[in-house]
C-alpha positions, -999 to +999 in steps of 0.1 A: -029+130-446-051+112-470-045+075-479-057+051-502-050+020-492-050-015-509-037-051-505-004-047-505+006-033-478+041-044-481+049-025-510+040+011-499+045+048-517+048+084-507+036+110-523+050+146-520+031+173-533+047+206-551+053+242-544+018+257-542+000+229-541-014+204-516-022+161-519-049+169-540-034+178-568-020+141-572-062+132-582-073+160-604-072+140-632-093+116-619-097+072-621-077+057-647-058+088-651-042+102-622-012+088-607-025+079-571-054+059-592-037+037-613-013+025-583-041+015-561-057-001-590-024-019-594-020-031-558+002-007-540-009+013-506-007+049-515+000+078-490-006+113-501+006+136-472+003+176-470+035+195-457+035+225-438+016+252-446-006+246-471-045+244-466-047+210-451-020+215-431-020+246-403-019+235-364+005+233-342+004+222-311+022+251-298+027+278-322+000+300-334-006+297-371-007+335-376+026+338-359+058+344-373+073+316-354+053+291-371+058+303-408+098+304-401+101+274-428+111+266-459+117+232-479+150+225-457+130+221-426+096+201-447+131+175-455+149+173-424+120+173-400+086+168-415+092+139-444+112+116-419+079+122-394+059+110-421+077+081-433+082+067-395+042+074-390+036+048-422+063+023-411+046+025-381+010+021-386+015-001-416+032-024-393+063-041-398+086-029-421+073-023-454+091-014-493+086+025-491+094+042-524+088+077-529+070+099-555+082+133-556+072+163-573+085+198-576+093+212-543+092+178-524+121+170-544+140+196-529+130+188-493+140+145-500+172+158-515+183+176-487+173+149-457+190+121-481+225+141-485+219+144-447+204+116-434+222+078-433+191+062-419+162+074-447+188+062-476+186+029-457+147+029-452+138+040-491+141+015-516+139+040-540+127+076-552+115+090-583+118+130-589+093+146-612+105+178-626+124+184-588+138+223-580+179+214-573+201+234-596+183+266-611+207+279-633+186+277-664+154+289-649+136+316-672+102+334-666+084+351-636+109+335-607+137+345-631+129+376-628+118+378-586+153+368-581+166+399-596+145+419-576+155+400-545+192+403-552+182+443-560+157+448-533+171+425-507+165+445-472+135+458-489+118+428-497+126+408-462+109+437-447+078+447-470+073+407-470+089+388-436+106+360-444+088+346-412+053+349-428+028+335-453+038+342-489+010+363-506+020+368-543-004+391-545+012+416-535+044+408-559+013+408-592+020+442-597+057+438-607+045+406-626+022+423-646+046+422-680+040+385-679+001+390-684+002+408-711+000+387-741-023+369-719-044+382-695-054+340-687-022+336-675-025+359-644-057+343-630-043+320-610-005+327-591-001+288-597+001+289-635+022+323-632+051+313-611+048+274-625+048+282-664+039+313-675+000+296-676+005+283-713-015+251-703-037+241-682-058+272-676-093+256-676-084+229-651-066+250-625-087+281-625-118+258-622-099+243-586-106+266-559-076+254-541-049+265-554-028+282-545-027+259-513-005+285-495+032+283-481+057+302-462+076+333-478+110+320-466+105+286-492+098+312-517+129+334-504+152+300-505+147+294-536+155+332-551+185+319-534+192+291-554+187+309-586+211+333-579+237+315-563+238+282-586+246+260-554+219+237-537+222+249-502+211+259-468+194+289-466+208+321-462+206+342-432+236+372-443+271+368-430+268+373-393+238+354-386+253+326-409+287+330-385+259+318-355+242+292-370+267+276-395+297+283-383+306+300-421+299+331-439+281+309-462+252+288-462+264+252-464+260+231-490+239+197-496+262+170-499+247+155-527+276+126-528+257+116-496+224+101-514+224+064-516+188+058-526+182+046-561+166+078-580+147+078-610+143+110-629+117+128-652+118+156-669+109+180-698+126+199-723+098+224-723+097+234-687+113+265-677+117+260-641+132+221-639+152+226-669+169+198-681+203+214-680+201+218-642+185+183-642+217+170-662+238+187-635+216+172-605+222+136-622+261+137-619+258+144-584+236+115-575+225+076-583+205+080-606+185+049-627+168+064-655+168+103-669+136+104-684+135+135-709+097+144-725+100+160-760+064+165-767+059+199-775+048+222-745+051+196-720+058+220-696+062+220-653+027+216-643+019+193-670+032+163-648+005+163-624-026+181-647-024+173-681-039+150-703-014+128-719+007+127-685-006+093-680+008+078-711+041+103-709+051+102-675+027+079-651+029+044-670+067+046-678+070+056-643+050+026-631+071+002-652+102+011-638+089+008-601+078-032-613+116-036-620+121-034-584 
């Protein structure tokens, strides 16, 4: 957990991190530019936590990190179990009962939206959330993950066995069948992170200069979200039929009960990026309270340009931080 802490302590903000990626990539950019940065030079008490899985975070105090048992995860258990650990840890040692608001990026969007449309008590405890280019609806998704969740929907028994669902997910050994996205640009393959998050277009320099990514995370969040894609509907993972039958009681995964979310969310998106498009955003914000839809139109303003590029502090971070004064 790494925390940057500043005088007011009753005004506090989580930071989730994306697929891929770690708390980190929340500072890349660097003082004056990065997000984290210009909150703690504002006053606030920043946390930047690392879910399960990545680099920064692999022990257990049980469960072997090689083992299959401790990569059984995906973003449904990172909501229900690891973000409300985190949140009680800062109410806790921040004493009292501070203003939380969280920041959420990517995949961290996925895992707040499923413990609020499940969870009564973190509506209360949040005053409010803000989604950066979150993974909900992916009906409008186009580029590499397009296409893995043809193959998965082809290849399904074939895939959970060459690549256990209960294991690390190693893209590497998908690069072969990703090859036709490389070939315009060979840059574009260097890194799995600008592959899978869009098509590396930007951002190349930056990212294949951090030795970090990518940060590492289970196959079966991978696998969850092939689901997604295919089946249009935000919802539990899918075990097949039977196995659904013992843990669900249906045939089907069940749904997130979007209708349940209380919190006050704002939203921002782009109309350039091909994995949070903003037709599934639109979607996403009939289901739930949402503030402000914030859509970028700068050209090529894509998914990974919220957290790494350039102008992201005057397009996303100081709009952001004006709304959050408002509360």
């Amino acid at each position: 957990m790494m925390v940057i802490k500043w005088k007011n302590i009753q005004f506090l903000l989580l930071m989730g991190h994306g697929l891929l990626g770690s708390s980190l990539d929340w500072i890349l950019l660097g003082p004056k530019k990065a997000l984290p940065y210009l909150l703690t030079d504002a006053g606030y008490e920043v946390w930047l936590p690392n879910f399960r899985g990545n680099k920064y975070s692999r022990a257990h105090v049980t469960k072997d990190t090689d083992s299959a048992e401790f990569w059984n995860f995906s973003w449904h258990e990172i909501g229900l179990f690891d973000i409300p650990a985190i949140i009680d840890y800062v109410r806790e040692t921040s004493g009292g009962k501070p203003e939380i608001h969280f920041f959420a990026y990517c995949m961290s969007g996925s895992a707040l939206l499923a413990l609020l449309s499940s969870s009564q008590r973190y509506n209360a405890i949040l005053k409010s959330a803000s989604l950066l280019a979150p993974l909900v609806y992916m009906d409008h998704i186009t580029g590499p993950l397009q296409y893995l969740a043809e193959l998965y929907t082809q290849y399904k028994n074939y895939i959970n066995t060459f690549m256990s669902i209960e294991s690390e997910f190693r893209i590497e050994e998908l690069f072969d069948s990703l090859d036709i996205f490389c070939k315009d640009n060979e840059s574009w393959c260097k890194n799995p992170l600008l592959l899978l998050g869009d098509s590396g277009k930007k951002n190349i320099s930056l990212i294949t200069n951090y030795n970090n990514t990518p940060m590492g995370v289970s196959t079966k969040t991978i696998i969850h979200y092939l689901q997604i894609i295919k089946s249009g509907q935000f919802q539990m993972f899918d075990l097949g039929e039977s196995k659904n039958y013992m843990k669900y009681g249906t045939a089907s995964p069940p749904l997130y009960h979007l209708f349940n979310v209380k919190v006050r969310l704002i939203l921002f998106n782009s109309i350039y990026d091909p994995i949070s498009t903003v037709s599934d955003i639109s979607k996403l914000a009939f289901h739930i309270p949402v503030i402000i839809n914030h859509i970028i139109k700068v050209d090529n303003f894509s998914h990974l340009d919220f957290l790494w590029a350039e102008n992201a502090t005057q397009l996303v971070y100081f709009p952001l931080m004006k709304e959050l004064q408002k509360f």
